[in-house]
C-alpha positions as CSV (number, residue, x, y, z in Angstrom):
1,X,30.1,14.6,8.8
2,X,26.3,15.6,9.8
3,X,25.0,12.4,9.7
4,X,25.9,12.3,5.5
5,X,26.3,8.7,5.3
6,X,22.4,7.9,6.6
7,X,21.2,11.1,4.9
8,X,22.9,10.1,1.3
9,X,21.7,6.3,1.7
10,X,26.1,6.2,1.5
11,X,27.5,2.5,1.8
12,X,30.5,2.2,4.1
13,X,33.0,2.7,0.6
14,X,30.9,5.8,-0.9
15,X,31.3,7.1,2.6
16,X,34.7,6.6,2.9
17,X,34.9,8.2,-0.6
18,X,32.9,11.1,0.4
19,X,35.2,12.0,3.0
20,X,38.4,11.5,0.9
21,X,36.5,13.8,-2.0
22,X,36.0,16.5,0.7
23,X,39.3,16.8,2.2
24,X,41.1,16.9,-1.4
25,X,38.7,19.6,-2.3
26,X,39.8,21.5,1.0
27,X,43.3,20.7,-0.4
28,X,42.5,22.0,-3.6
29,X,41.0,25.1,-2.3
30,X,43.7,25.9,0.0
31,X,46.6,25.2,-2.9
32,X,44.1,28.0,-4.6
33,X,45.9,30.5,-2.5
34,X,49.4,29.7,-3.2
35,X,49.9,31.1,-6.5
36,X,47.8,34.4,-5.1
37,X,49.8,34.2,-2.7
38,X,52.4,34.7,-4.7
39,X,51.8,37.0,-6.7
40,X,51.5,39.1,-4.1
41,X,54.8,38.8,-2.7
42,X,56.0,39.4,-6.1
43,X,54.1,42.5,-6.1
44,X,55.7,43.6,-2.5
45,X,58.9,43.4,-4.1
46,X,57.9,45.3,-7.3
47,X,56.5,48.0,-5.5
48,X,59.1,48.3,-2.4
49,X,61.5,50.0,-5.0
50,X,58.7,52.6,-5.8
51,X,57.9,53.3,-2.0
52,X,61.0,54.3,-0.7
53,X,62.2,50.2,0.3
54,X,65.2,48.4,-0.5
55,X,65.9,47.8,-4.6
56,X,64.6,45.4,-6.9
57,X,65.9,41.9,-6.1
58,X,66.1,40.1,-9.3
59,X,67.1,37.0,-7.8
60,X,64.3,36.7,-5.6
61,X,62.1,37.6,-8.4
62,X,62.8,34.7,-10.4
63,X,62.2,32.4,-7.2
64,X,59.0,33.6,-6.6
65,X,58.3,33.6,-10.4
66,X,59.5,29.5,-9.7
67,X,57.6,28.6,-7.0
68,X,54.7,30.2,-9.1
69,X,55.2,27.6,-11.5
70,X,55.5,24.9,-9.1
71,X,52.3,26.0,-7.5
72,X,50.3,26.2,-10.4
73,X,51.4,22.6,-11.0
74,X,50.7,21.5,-7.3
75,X,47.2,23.0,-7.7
76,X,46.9,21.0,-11.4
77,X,47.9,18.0,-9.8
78,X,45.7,18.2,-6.4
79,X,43.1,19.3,-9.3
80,X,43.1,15.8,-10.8
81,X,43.1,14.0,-7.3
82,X,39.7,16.2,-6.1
83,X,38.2,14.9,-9.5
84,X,39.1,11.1,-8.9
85,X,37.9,11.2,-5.5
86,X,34.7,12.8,-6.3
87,X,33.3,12.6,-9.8
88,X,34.6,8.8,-9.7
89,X,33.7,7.9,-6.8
90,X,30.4,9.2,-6.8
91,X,29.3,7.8,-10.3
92,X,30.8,4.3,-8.5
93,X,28.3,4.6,-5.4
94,X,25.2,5.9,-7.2
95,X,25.8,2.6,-9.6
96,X,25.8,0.3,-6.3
97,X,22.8,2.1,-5.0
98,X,20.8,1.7,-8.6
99,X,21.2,-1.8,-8.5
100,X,20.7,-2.2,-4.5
101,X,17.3,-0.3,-5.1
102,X,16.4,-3.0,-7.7
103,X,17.1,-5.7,-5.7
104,X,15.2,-4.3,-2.7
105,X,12.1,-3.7,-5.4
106,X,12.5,-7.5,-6.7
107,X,12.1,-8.3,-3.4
108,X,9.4,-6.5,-2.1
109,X,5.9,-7.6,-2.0
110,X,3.4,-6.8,-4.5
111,X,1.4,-4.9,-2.2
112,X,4.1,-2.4,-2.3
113,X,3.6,-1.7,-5.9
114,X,-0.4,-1.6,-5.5
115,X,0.8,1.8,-3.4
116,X,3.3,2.7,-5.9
117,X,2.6,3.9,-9.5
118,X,5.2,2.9,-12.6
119,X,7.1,6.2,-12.8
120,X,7.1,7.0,-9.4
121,X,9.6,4.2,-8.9
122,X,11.3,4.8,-12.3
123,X,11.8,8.1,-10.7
124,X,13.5,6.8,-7.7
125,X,15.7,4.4,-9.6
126,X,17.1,7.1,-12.3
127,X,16.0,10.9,-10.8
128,X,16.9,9.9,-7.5
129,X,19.8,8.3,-7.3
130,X,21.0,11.0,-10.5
131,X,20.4,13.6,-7.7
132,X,22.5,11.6,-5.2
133,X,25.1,11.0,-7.9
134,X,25.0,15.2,-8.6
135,X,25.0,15.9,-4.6
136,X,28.1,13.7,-4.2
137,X,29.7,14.9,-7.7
138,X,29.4,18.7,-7.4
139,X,27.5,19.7,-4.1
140,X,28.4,18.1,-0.8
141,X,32.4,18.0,-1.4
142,X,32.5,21.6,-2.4
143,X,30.1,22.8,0.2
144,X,31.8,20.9,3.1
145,X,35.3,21.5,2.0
146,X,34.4,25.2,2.3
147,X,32.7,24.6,5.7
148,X,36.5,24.2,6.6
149,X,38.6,25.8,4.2
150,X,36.5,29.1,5.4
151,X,37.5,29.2,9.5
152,X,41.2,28.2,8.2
153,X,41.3,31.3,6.1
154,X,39.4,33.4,9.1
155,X,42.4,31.9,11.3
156,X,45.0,32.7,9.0
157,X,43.7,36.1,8.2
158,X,43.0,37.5,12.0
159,X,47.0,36.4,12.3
160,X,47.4,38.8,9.7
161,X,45.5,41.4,11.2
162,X,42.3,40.8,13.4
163,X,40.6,43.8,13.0
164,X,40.9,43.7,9.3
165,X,39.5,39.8,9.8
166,X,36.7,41.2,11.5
167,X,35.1,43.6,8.8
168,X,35.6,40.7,6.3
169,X,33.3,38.2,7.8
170,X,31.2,40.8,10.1
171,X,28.4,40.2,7.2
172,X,28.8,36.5,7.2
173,X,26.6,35.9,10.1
174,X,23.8,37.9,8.4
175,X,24.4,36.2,4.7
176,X,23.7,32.6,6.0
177,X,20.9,33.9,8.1
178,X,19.1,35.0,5.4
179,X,19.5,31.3,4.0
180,X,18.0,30.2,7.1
181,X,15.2,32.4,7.4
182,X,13.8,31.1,3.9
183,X,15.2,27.3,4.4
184,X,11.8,26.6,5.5
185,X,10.1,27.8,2.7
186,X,13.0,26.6,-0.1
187,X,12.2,23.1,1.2
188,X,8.2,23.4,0.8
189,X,8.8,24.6,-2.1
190,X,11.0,21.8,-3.4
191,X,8.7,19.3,-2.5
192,X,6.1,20.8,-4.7
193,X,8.4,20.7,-7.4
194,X,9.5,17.3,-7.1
195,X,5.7,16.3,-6.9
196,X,5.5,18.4,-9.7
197,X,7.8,16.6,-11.8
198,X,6.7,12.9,-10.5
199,X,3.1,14.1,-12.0
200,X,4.4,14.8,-15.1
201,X,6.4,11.4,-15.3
202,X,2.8,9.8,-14.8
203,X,1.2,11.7,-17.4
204,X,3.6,11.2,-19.7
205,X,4.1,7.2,-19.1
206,X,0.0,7.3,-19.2
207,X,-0.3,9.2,-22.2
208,X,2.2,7.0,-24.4
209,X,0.5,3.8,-22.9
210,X,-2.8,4.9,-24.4
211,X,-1.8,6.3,-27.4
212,X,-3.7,3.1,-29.0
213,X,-7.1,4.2,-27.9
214,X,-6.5,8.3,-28.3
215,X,-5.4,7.5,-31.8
216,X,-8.5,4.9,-32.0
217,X,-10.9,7.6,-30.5
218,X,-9.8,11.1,-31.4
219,X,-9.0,11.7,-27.8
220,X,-5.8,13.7,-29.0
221,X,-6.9,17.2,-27.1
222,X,-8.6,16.1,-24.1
223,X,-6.2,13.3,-23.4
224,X,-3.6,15.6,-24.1
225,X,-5.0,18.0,-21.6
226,X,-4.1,16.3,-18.1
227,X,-0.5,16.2,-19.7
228,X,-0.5,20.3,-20.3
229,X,-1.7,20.7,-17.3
230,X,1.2,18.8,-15.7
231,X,3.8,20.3,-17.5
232,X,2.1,24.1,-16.3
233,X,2.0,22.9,-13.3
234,X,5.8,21.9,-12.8
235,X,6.5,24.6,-14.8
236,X,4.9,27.0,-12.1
237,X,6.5,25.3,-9.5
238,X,9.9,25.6,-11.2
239,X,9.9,29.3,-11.2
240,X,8.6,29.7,-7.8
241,X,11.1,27.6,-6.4
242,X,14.1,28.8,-8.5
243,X,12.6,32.6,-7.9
244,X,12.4,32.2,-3.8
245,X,16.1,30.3,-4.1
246,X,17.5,32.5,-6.4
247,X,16.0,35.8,-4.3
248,X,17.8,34.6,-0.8
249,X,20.9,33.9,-2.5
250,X,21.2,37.4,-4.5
251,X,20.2,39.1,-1.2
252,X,22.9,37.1,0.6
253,X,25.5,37.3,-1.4
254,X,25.1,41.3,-1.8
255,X,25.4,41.5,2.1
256,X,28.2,39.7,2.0
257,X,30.2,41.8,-0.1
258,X,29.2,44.5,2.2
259,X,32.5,42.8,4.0
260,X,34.9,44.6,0.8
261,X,33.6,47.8,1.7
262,X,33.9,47.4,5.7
263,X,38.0,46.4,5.1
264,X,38.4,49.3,3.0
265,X,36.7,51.8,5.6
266,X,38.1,50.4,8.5
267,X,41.7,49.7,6.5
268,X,41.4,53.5,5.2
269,X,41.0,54.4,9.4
270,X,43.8,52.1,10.4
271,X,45.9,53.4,7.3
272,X,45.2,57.5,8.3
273,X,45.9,56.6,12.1
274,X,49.3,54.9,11.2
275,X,48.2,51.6,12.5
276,X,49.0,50.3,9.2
277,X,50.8,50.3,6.5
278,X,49.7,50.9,2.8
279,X,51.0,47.6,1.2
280,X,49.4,45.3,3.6
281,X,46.8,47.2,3.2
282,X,46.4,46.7,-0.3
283,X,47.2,43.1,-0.1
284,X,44.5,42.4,2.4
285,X,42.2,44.4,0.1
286,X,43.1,41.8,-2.7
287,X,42.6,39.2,-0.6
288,X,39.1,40.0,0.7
289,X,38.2,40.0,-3.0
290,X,39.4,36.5,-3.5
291,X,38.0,34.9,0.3
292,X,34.9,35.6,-1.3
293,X,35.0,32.6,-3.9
294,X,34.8,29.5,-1.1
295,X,32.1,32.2,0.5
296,X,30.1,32.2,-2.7
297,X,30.7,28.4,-3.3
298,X,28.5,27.6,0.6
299,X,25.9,30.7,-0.2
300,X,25.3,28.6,-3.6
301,X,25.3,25.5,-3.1
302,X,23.7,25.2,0.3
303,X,19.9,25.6,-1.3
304,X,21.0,22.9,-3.8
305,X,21.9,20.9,-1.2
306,X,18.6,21.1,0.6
307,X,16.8,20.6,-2.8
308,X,18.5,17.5,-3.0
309,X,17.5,16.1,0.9
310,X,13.9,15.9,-0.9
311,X,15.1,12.8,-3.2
312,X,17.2,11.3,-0.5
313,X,14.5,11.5,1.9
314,X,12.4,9.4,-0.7
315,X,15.5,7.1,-0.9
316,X,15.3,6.7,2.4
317,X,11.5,5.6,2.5
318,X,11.9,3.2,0.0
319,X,14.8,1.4,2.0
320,X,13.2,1.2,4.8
321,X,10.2,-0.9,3.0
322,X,10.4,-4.4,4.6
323,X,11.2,-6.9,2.2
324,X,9.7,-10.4,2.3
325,X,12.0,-12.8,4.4
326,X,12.4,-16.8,5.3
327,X,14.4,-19.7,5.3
328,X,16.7,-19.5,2.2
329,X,17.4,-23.1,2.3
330,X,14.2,-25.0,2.8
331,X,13.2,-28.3,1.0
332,X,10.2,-28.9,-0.2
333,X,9.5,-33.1,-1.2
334,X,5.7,-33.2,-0.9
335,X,3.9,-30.4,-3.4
336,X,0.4,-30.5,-1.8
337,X,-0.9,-27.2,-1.3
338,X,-3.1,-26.4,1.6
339,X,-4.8,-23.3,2.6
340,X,-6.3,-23.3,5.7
341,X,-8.6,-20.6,6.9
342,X,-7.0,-18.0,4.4
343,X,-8.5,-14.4,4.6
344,X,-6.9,-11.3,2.2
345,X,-7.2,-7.5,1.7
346,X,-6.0,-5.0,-0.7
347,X,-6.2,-1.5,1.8
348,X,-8.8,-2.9,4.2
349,X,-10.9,-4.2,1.1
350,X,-11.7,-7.7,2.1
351,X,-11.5,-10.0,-1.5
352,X,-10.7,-13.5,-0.1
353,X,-12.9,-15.1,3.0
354,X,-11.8,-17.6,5.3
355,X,-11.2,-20.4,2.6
356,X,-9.8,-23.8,3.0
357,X,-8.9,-26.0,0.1
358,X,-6.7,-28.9,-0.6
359,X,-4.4,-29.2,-3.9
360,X,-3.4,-32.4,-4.6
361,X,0.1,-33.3,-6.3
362,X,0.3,-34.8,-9.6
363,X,-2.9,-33.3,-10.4
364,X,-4.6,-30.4,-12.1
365,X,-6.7,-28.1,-9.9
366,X,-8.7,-25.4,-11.3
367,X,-9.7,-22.3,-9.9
368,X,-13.2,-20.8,-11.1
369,X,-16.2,-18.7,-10.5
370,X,-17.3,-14.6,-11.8
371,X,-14.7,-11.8,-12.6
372,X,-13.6,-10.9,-9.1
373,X,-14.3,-13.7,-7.3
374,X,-10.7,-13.6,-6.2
375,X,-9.0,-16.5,-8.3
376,X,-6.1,-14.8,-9.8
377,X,-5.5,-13.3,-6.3
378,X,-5.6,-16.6,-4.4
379,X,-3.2,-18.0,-7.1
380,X,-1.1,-14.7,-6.1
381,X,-1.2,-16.0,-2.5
382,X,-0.5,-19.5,-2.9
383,X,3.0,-18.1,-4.8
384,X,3.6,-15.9,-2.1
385,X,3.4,-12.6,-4.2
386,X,1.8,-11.2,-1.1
387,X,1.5,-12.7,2.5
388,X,-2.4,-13.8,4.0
389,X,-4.1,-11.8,6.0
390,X,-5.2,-14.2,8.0
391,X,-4.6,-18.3,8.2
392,X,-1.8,-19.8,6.5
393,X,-0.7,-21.6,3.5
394,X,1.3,-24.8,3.3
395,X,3.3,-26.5,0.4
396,X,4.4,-29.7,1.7
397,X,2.9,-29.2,5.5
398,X,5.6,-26.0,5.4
399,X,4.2,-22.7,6.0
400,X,4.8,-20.5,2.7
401,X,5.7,-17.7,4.8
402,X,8.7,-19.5,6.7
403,X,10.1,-19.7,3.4
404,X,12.7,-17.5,1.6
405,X,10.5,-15.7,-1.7
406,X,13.5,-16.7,-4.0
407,X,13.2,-20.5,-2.9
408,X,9.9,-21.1,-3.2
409,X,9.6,-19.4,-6.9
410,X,12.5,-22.2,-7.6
411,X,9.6,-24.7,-6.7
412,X,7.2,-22.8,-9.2
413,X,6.6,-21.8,-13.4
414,X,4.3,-19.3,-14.4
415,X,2.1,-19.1,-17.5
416,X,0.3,-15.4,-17.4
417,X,-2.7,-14.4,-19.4
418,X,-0.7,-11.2,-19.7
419,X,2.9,-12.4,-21.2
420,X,6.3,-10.5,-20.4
421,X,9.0,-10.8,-22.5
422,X,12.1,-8.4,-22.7
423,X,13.5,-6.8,-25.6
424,X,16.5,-9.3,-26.5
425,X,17.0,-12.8,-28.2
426,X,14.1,-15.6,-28.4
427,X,16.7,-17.7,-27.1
428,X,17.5,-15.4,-24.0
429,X,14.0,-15.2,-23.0
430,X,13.3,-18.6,-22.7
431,X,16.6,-19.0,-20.8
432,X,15.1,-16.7,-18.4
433,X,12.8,-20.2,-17.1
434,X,16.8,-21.7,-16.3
435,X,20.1,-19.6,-16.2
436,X,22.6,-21.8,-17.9
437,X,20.6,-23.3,-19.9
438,X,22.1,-24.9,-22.7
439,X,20.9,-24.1,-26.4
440,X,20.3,-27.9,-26.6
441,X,17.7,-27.9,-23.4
442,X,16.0,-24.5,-24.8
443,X,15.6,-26.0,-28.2
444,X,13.9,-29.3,-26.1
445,X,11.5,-26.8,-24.2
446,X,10.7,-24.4,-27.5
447,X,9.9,-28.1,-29.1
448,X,7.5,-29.3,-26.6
449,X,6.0,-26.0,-26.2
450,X,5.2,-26.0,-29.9
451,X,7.2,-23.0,-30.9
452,X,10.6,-24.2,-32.5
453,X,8.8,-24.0,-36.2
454,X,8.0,-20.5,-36.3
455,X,11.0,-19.6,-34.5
456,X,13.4,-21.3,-36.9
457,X,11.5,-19.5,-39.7
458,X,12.5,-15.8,-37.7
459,X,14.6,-14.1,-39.9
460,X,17.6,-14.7,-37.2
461,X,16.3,-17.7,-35.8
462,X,16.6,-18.1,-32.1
463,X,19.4,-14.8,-32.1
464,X,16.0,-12.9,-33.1
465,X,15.4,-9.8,-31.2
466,X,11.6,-9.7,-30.6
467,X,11.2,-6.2,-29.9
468,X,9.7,-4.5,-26.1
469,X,7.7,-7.3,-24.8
470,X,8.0,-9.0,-27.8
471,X,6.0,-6.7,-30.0
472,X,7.0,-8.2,-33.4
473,X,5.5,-11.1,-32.1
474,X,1.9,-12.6,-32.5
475,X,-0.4,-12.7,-29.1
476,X,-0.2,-16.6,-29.6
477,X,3.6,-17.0,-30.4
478,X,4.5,-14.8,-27.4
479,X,2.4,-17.7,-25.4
480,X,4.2,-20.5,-26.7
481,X,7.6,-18.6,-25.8
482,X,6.0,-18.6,-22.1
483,X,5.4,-21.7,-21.9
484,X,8.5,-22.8,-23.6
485,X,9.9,-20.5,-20.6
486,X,7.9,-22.9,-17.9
487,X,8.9,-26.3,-19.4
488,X,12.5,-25.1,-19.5
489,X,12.1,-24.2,-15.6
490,X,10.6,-27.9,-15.0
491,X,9.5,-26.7,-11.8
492,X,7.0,-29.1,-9.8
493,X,4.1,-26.7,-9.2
494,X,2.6,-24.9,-12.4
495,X,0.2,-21.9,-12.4
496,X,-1.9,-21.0,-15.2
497,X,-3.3,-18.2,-15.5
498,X,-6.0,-18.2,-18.3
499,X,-3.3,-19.0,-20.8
500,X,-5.8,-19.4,-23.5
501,X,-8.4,-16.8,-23.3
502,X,-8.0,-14.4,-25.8
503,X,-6.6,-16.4,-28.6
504,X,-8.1,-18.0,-32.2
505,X,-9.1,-21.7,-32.2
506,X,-5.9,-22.5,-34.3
507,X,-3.3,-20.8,-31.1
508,X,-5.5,-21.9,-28.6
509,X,-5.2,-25.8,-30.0
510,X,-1.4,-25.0,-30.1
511,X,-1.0,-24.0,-26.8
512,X,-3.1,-27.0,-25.2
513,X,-1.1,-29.0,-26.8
514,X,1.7,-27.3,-25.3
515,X,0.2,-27.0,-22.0
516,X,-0.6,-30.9,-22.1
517,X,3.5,-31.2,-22.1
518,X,3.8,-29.2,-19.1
519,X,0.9,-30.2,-16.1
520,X,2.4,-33.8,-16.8
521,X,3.3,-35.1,-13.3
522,X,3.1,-32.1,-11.3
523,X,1.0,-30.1,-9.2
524,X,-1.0,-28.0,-11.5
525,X,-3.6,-24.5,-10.6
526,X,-5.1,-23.1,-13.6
527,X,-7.3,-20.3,-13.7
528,X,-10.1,-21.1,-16.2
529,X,-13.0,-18.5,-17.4
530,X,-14.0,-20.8,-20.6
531,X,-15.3,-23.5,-18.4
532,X,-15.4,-26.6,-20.8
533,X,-11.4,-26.4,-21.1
534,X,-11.9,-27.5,-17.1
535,X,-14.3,-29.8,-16.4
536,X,-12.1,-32.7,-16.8
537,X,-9.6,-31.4,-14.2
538,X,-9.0,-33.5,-11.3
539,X,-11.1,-31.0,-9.0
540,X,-12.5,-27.4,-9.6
541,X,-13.0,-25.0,-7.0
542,X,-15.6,-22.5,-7.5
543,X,-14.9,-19.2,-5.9
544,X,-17.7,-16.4,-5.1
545,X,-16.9,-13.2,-3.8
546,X,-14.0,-14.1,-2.6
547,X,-15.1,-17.5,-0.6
548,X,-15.5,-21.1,-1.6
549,X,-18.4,-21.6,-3.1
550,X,-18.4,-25.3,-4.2
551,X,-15.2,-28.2,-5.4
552,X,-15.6,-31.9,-6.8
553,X,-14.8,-32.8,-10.1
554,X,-16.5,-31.5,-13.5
555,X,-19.6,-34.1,-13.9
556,X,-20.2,-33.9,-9.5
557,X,-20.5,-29.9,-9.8
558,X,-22.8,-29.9,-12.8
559,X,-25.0,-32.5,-11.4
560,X,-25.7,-30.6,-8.2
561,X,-27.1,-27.8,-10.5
562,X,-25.5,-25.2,-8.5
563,X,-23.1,-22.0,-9.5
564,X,-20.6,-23.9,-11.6
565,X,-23.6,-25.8,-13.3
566,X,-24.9,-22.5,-13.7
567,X,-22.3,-20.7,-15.7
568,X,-21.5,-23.9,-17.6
569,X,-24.8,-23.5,-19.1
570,X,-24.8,-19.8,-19.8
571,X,-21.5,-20.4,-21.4
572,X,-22.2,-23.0,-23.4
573,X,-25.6,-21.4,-24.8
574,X,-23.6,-18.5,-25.8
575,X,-21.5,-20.9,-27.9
576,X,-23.9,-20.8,-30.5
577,X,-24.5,-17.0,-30.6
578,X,-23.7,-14.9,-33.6
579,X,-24.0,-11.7,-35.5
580,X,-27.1,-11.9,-37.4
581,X,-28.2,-10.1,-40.8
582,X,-30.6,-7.6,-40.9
């Protein structure tokens, strides 16, 4: 049907469900006729009496006044089949295609998001796929079940009488062109209004991310102001696209009931020239007013329909994002990490320069050097987040990139500067570090990670909901739950990622103690700023602009006076700054 299963993002079962909804709304629209249909003939025999006919046949009467039952219940019936097979079915699909765009976002690179903002793809998982879900609900069985209900009718009708046929649907031609003349416009339109609306979603998700620092700095009415101008905006949009759609449809629809007047002058010319009778007549009249109703259905819905091609069409675009790929099923027994001549850009803005660097296993490896040197991005790299540029990364002399995303994060735990925890149980999102889990090996991880005290002290214990990324938690507790997360993961290659940089002395001794239980035996990359938590790590490399500027151990780099030596220095002369009295 028109290419609807690659223009709907359909899979082969919403497809097949689409079809089925369509023809049992044709079925439902035809059945629409019978008890009209009816009534007429019960009307024939009514009025046959008063013009001269045969007399009343009560017993005929009552069988029409039977089968009017039975069609109203056929049409109840056929009624509850059109709803099954589309409201169902369509609330089924849009499900499967929610959760089938999450999994092509989890596994998409992060350069994909850099291009992407927040509610932009908020916006494809919920207004999206809610504008497929209305489309498949209440548009495109309707309108396609009338795209063949309609020449049906036309048939059934011109057997009827043809010229009669003809003044009904002479307008037709002229009531979809005027759809087609602004279809054009309708769809520039819509696009604004979905860009409209997409800009709103940003301001909004901006606004109530900052509300911290417009509270902090009175910023209420000029931060506010962007927002306003957003909702004007869509609101402009809104009535200039519901105006210009509503306009073409009014004008449409009033030449198509030019079609009622056309039967009753050419009926009126048939009726004086004795080409036809009056009854007929009068039936066909009644049934001109009804042919209108599928008529109106297309003239309505077909704007809708294109308004909702915008939100596929951005469906579409997102599936068609290439998802990282390799070999789902590759072992890795050696952990060395190896970059060899690794170059990176985010949008042609070179950050990381022809490096090459050597990780040991069983070892802790720190990566230093300014703010934007590039560390937290080659960490990025050497996980696979995104792919090099240039050169190649090896775990275990295996090219990263010949290897399945999925399976080499099974390899890997993460400790972020920036924790993430979800709004549910303590003991849920530790389990996240290993599904199936028992509570026995999560209470063994929240132990060594030095959090099982405070959380036994919660006032639900480890059942404790901790609130959106565990606001009701402290900056240092929601740390310790990380790392609790790692150690329960007990993967061979840890990352850390400044884990202790913005917290007091008392967290910070915590979580080095908790740390200390997870780099044992494995291959360890931290990401240092404080340099004296570093300098007795098995090697340092210090990074500089995004190139290697120097490696060795601690005491080699500070002896050869250069840029590690230097910033060791600085920082630990700034050790004994403070605020001083006036």
């Amino acid at each position: 049907m028109f290419g609807l299963k690659k223009l709907l993002n359909l899979s082969d079962e919403g497809y097949k469900g689409l079809k089925q909804g369509v023809m049992a709304c044709v079925l439902s629209n035809l059945c629409m006729f019978l008890p009209f249909a009816i009534v007429l003939k019960v009307m024939t025999l009514l009025l046959d009496p008063l013009m001269g006919g045969a007399a009343l046949n009560a017993q005929a009467l009552w069988l029409w006044l039977g089968a009017g039952l039975a069609a109203a219940l056929l049409h109840f019936i056929l009624y509850i089949n059109e709803y099954r097979k589309t409201y169902t079915v369509a609330y089924s699909e849009t499900e499967k295609i929610r959760l089938e765009v999450a999994e092509k976002l989890r596994r998409l690179p992060l350069s994909f998001f850099n291009k992407k903002d927040l509610s932009e793809l908020t916006t494809n998982i919920m207004g999206d796929c809610a504008s497929i879900e209305h489309t498949m609900s209440h548009v495109a069985p309707g309108l396609f079940a009338s795209f063949i209900t309609i020449p049906l009718i036309c048939l059934l009708l011109a057997v009827y009488d043809w010229r009669l046929a003809l003044a009904l649907f002479a307008a037709l031609p002229v009531a979809f062109g005027l759809i087609a003349l602004t279809r054009k416009m309708q769809s520039s339109l819509g696009e604004r209004h979905v860009e409209a609306k997409l800009e709103v979603a940003e301001q909004v998700q901006e606004y109530l991310e900052g509300i911290k620092v417009v509270k902090a700095f009175g910023l209420a009415g000029e931060k506010s102001a962007a927002l306003k101008n957003a909702l004007r905006q869509m609101l402009k949009q809104a009535i200039l696209f519901e105006g210009v759609t509503g306009i073409s449809i009014t004008l449409a629809m009033t030449v198509l009931q030019v079609g009622i007047g056309l039967v009753a002058l050419v009926g009126v010319t048939l009726l004086s020239g004795g080409q036809i009778e009056a009854i007929p007549l009068l039936i066909f009249l009644l049934i001109s007013v009804k042919i209108y109703s599928p008529l109106i259905v297309v003239l309505t819905l077909l704007p809708e329909f294109f308004y909702m091609l915008v939100s596929t069409r951005r469906m579409q675009a997102l599936r068609q994002e290439t998802p990282m790929t390799g070999d789902e099923s590759a072992e890795i027994k050696d952990f060395t990490v190896e970059l060899r001549h690794v170059s990176f850009a985010y949008n042609n803005d070179d950050v990381i320069h022809d490096i090459n660097l050597t990780i040991a296993p069983n070892g802790v490896t720190a990566l230093v050097g300014p703010s934007g040197s590039g560390k937290t991005t080659l960490s990025r790299l050497i996980a696979r987040f995104w792919d090099v540029g240039a050169g190649e990364i090896r775990i275990g002399g295996r090219n990263i990139r010949e290897i399945d995303p999925e399976r080499l994060m099974s390899y890997m735990s993460f400790v972020f500067q920036d924790v993430v925890l979800f709004n549910d149980t303590v003991m849920n999102n530790i389990r996240l570090g290993k599904q199936g889990a028992t509570d026995e090996e999560v209470y063994a991880a929240a132990k060594a990670a030095r959090c099982d005290e405070f959380i036994r002290g919660m006032p639900e214990g480890y059942d404790t909901l901790i609130g959106e990324n565990g606001s009701t938690l402290s900056g240092g507790e929601r740390q310790r739950i990380s790392i609790a997360r790692a150690l329960l993961k007990n993967a061979p290659i840890v990352l850390l990622d400044e884990a202790t940089a913005a917290l007091d002395p008392e967290n910070e001794t915590q979580i080095q103690a908790a740390i200390s239980e997870l780099v044992q035996g494995r291959t360890v990359i931290i990401i240092a700023h404080r340099l004296r938590t570093v300098v007795g790590a098995d090697k340092i490399a210090v990074l500089d602009n995004g190139s290697l500027a120097e490696e060795g151990t601690g005491p080699d780099l500070i002896a050869q006076n250069g840029l590690f030596a230097r910033m060791y220095r600085i920082q630990q002369e700034s050790l004994g700054w403070g605020v001083g009295t006036a």
